[in-house]
MDAnalysis code that builds the backbone (N, CA, C; Angstrom):
import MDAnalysis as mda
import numpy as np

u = mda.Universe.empty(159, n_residues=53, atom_resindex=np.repeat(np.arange(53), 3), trajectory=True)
u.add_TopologyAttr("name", ["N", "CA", "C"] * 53)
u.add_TopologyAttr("resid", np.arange(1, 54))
u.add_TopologyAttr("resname", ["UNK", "UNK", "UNK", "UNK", "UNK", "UNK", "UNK", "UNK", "UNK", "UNK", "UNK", "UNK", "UNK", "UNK", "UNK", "UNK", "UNK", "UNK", "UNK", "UNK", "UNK", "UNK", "UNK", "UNK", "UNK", "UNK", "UNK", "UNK", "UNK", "UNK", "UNK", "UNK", "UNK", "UNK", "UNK", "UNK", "UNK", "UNK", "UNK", "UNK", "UNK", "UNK", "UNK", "UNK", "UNK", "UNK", "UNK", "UNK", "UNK", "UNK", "UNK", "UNK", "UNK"])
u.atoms.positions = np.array([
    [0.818, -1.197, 0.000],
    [0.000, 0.000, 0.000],
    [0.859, 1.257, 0.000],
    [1.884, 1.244, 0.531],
    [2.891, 2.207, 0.833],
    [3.746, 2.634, -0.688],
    [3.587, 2.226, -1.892],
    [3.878, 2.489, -3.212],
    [2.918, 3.044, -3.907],
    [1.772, 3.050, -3.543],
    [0.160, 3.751, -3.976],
    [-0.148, 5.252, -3.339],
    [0.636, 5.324, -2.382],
    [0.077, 6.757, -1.527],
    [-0.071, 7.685, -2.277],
    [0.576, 7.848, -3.171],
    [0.733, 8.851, -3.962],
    [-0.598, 9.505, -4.274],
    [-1.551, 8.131, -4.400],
    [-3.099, 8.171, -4.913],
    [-3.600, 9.550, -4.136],
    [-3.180, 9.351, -2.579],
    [-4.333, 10.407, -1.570],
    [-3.829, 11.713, -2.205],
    [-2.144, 11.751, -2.008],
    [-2.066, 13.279, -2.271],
    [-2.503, 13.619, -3.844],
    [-2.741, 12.895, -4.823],
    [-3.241, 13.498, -5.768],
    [-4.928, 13.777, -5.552],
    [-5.112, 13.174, -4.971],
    [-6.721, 13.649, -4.736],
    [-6.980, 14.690, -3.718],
    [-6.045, 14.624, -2.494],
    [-5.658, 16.005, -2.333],
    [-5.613, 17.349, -2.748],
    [-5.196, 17.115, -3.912],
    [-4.541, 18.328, -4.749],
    [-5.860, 18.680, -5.740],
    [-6.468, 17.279, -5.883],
    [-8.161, 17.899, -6.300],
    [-8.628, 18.443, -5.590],
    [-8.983, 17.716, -4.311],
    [-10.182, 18.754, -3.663],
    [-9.717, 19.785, -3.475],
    [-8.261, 20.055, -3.435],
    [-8.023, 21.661, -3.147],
    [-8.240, 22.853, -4.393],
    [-7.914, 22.071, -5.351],
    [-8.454, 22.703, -6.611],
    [-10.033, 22.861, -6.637],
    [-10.846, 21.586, -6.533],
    [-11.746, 21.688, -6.189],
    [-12.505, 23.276, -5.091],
    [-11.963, 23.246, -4.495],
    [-11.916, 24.220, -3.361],
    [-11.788, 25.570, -3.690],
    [-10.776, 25.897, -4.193],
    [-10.509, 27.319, -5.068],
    [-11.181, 27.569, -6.304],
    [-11.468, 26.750, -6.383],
    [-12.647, 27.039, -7.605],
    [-13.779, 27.587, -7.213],
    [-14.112, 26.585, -6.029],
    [-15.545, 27.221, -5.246],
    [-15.742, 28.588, -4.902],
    [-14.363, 28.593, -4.369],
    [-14.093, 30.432, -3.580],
    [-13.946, 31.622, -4.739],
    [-13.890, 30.928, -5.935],
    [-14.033, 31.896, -6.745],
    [-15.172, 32.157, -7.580],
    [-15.984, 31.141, -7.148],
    [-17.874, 31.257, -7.766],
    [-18.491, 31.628, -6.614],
    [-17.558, 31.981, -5.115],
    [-18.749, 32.476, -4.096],
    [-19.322, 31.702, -3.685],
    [-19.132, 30.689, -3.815],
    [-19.524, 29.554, -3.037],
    [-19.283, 28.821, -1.603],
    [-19.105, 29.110, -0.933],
    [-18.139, 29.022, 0.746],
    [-18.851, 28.153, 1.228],
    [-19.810, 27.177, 1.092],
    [-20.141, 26.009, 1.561],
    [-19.111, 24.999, 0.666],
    [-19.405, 24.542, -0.690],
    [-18.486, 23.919, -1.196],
    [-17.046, 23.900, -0.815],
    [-17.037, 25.318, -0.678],
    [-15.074, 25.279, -0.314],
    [-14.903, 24.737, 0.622],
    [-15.439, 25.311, 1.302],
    [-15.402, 24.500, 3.033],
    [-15.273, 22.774, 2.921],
    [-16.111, 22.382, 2.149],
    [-16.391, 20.655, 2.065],
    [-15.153, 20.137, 1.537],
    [-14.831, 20.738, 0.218],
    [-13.731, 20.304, -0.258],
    [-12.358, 20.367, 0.208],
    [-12.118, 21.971, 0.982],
    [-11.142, 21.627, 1.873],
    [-11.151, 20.249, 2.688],
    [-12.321, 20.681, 3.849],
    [-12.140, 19.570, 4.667],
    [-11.883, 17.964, 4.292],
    [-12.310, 17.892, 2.877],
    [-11.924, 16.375, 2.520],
    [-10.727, 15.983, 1.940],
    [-9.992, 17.281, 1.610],
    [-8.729, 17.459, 0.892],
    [-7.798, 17.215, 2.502],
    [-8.046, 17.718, 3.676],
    [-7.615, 17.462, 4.621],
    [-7.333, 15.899, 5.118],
    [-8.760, 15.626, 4.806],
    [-8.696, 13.815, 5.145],
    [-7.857, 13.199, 4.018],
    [-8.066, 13.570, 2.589],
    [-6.426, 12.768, 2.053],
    [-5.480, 13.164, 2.013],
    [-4.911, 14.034, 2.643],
    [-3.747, 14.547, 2.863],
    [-3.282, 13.401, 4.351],
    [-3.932, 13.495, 5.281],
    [-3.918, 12.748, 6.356],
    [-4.009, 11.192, 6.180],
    [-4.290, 10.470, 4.985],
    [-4.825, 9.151, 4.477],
    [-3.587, 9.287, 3.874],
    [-2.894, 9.963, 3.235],
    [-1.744, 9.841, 2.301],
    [-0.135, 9.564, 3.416],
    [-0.088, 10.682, 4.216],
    [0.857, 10.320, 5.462],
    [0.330, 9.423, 6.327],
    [-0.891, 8.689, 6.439],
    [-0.969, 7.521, 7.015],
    [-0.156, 6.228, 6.144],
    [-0.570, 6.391, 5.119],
    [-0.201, 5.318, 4.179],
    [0.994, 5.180, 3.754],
    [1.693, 6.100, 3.597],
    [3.525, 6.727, 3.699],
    [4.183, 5.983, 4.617],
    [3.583, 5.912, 5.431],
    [4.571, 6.043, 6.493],
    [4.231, 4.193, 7.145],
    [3.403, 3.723, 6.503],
    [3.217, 1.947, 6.987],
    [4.576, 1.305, 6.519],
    [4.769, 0.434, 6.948],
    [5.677, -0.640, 6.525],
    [5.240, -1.766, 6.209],
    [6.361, -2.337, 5.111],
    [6.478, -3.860, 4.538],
    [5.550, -4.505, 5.090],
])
């Protein structure tokens, strides 16, 4: 699993895109969501980093 992580932080890097997109249609519920889930794979990604063999 620890050769795959890569997966979270790219989805990461969506919802944060995701996110700035929102904030720029005025949207501040969406942003909010997408941050916060961009948070959880960021946190899923250094979970998964950091397992061993």
């Amino acid at each position: 699993m620890r050769n795959v992580a890569w997966i979270w932080f790219a989805g990461c890097v969506a919802w944060v895109v995701s996110g700035v997109i929102a904030l720029r249609q005025n949207s501040l519920q969406h942003a909010q969501l997408s941050f916060l889930v961009a948070m959880v794979f960021l946190a899923a990604g250094f979970f998964y980093r950091k397992q061993q063999r």
